[in-house]
Every structure is written in C-alpha cells, then in structure tokens.
C-alpha positions, -999 to +999 in steps of 0.1 A: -456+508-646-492+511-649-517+509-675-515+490-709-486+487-731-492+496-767-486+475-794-453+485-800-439+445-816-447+441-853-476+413-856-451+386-865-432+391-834-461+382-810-476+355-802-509+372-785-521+405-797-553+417-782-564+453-804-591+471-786-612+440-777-646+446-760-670+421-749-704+418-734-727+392-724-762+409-725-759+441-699-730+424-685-695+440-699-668+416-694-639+436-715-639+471-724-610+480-752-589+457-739-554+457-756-522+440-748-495+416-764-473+386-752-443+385-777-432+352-788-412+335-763-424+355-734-441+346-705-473+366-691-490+364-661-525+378-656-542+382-621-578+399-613-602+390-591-631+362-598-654+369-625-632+398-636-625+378-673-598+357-670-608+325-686-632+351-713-596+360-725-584+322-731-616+315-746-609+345-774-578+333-778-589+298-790-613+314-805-646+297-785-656+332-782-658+361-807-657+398-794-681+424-799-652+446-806-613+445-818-591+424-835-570+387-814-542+373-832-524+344-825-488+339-843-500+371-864-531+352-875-568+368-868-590+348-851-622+363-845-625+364-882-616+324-886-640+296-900-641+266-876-620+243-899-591+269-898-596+276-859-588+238-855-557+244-873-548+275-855-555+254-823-528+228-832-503+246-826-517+257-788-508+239-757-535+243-733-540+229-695-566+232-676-574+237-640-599+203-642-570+183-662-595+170-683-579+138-685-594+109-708-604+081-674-601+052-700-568+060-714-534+052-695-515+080-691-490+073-721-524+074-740-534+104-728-502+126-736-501+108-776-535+116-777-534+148-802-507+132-817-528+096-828-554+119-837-534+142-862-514+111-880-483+131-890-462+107-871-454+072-871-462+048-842-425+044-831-423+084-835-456+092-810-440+063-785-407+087-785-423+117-784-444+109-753-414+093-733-396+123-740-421+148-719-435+124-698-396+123-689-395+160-690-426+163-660-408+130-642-432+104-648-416+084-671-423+049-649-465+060-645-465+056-679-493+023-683-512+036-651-545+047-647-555+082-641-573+074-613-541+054-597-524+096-599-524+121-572-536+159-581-504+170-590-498+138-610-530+142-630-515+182-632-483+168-648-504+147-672-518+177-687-489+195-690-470+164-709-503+167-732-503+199-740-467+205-747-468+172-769-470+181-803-441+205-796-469+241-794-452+275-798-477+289-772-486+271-742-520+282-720-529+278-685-561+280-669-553+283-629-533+257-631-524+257-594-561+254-577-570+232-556-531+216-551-514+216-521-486+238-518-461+216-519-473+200-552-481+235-564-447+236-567-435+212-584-461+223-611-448+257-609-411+241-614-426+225-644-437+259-660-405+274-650-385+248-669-410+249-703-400+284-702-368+283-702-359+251-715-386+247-740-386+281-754-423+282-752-447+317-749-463+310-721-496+326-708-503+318-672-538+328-660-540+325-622-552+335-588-524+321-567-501+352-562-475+335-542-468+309-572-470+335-598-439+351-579-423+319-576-426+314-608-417+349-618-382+345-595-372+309-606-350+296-636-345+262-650-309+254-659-289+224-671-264+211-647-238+181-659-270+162-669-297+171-651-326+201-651-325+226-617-350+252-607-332+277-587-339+309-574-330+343-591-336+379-588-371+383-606-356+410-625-330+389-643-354+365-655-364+377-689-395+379-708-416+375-672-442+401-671-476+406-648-508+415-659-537+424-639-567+425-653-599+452-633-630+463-651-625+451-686-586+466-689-554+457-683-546+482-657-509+470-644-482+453-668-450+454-653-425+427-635-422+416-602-409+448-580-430+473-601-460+453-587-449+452-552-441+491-550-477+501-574-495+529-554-527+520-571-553+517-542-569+485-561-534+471-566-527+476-525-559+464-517-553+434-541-523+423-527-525+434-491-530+400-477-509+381-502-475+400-499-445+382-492-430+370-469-453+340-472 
C-alpha cells in the first residue's frame, strides 16, 4: 500500500490531521503537500532518512513551526492558526518525549514526572503524589522515586520521560527517536513501555524513529493483563490494531501501510531503505 491515505476520518475522529502541508526553509523544501492522519487511539510510525523532516513534523504539530502551506489539527483543533496562549493549552493535553530526556538535573525524579502537574494547579498535593506513583509504577521505577537523575542509567532517564509525559493523563503521546543512543537491550524495555501505553493506556501514539528493528517490535508486540500483572508478548503484526508505518521521502508520505505491506513494497527507495535492516535481526 503505497502513497498517502486520504482523509477519509471526520476531523473529530483524529487526533493528527496534516491537509496539504508544505514547508520551506529559504531554498530548502522540507515538505511538499504533505497529507496524512493518525485517528484517535491509533498508533503511527514514521521512518525516512536523516534530514528528510521528521522532527519538522513534531514541531508543526506543537505548533513551534507554522507551514507555508495547509491546514494541522490536533484533536480537530487548527494550529497553525493558534495564538501562543491557546497553543499552550492545546499543548496540555500532549505527551511528548524526547530523544535528549530533557530531564530537570535538580529535581528527583518524583519531581520531575509531577512537574507539569505543580505547574498547572488543578490538583491537590496528595492528588499529584498519587498520580506520579501511579506511572512511575506503570514504567517500574516506583523505588527510584527520591533519586537523582544523574544516579539513572539511559534507559532509566528514558523511562523518566515517558512517566512525564503521560502524567497529566494526554490523549496523544509524541516521540522523538526515543530509542537512540540505548543499548538494545534497554531499547527494549522502552519499546515494551510504548507497547503497553498503547494498549493499556488507550493513548494515540506517534512514534518518530530511525530504529527499524524496534519499530517492528513494537509493531508485533501487545501488552495484556495477566492475574495481576502487565505482559508484552509477541503477536502477528497484523492482529495488532491501529499500528500503521509511515515513511516519509522528499516532502510526502510515500508508504502507509502495516508491517507485511512494508516488507513485500517493490518501491526501489523502500528496498533500498530497508535492505540492510530486514529481519531476521
């Protein structure tokens, strides 16, 4: 399945909705009528190759960056045609982790995951103190609660942000790479956590990334309660609903399908693309 879906979900359905977006910086074109959607509780999951305009896309989103052309919603709102003040309120209801963490060094980590929430004041003290056991339970860190960020590993510090982000309980949760630079092992545990926000949390999820052999495993994993506890187990990717790939070559989406309609594309980019990442890994 090849070239861009239209936008066939009614606004209110989606969370994303990209309409004909193009973007340049000076000479440079970075998107060129760019359209696609993520419907609301979806996940999406956009490769392309460095510099191609991955992070450009997360930036719209959040509005950091207006287009030259086209329309961005987010939860049916438009905002490339948002003031600052109701971007900020548009951005409350985003979960977003990045590839650097961007953890605060002089807060534990229990004070970096209430963060948003001290900073909003719609809870109550006891109320932030349960909401922030509850997800740093959720990512397993419950007992590195009062430590340092410097006393985590990189997968810890990962973690962190993803507690943060999915704090204040977002309907659409963003991820900037959020495997670079990790280990494989602890890539997977952070790919374990994305699996179960998915499909415990009932979170759209948009997962911007390079790392092709965790985008499958995400892609073929589901999170499932078992007498008690949370499991990540393997399934055929085509049962996992709501999983789709993106890949994203000179401005356009030119590939949008699941996992088997990426592995059998005929496309020469596509082959070329994934020549050298192919399973078996």
């Amino acid at each position: 399945m090849t070239g861009a879906h239209p936008l066939r979900q009614p606004q209110e359905q989606n969370a994303i909705a990209f309409e004909h977006v193009s973007l340049a910086f000076d000479d440079h074109v970075v998107l060129k009528d760019l359209s696609f959607t993520v419907p609301k509780g979806n996940m999406r999951i956009l490769f392309g190759a460095s510099g191609a305009g991955k992070s450009v896309i997360l930036k719209l989103a959040l509005g950091l960056l207006r287009p030259d052309e086209g329309a961005i919603l987010i939860n049916g709102l438009r905002v490339d045609q948002m003031s600052e003040r109701d971007l900020l309120k548009m951005r409350a209801d985003i979960g977003m982790v990045f590839q650097e963490n961007a953890l605060f060094d002089s807060l534990t980590v229990a004070q970096n995951v209430g963060f948003r929430l001290y900073e909003e004041r719609e809870l109550t003290e006891e109320q932030i103190d349960a909401r922030v056991d509850e997800v740093l339970g959720f990512v397993g860190l419950t007992e590195f609660a009062e430590r340092m960020p410097s006393a985590l590993s990189g997968g810890q510090r990962r973690r962190v942000g993803i507690a943060r982000a999915m704090a204040s309980k977002p309907q659409l949760l963003l991820f900037d790479d959020p495997i670079t630079g990790l280990d494989p092992l602890i890539a997977t545990t952070i790919d374990d956590e994305i699996v179960k926000l998915r499909d415990l949390e009932d979170v759209t999820t948009f997962v911007v990334t390079h790392q092709i052999r965790d985008a499958f495993y995400i892609a073929e994993h589901r999170a499932q309660r078992v007498n008690g506890t949370v499991e990540v187990v393997k399934d055929d990717a085509s049962k996992v609903a709501g999983v789709e790939f993106m890949v994203l070559h000179e401005g356009r989406i030119m590939f949008q399908g699941n996992a088997s309609e990426l592995l059998t594309a005929t496309d020469p980019y596509l082959v070329e693309y994934l020549y050298k990442t192919l399973p078996p890994w």
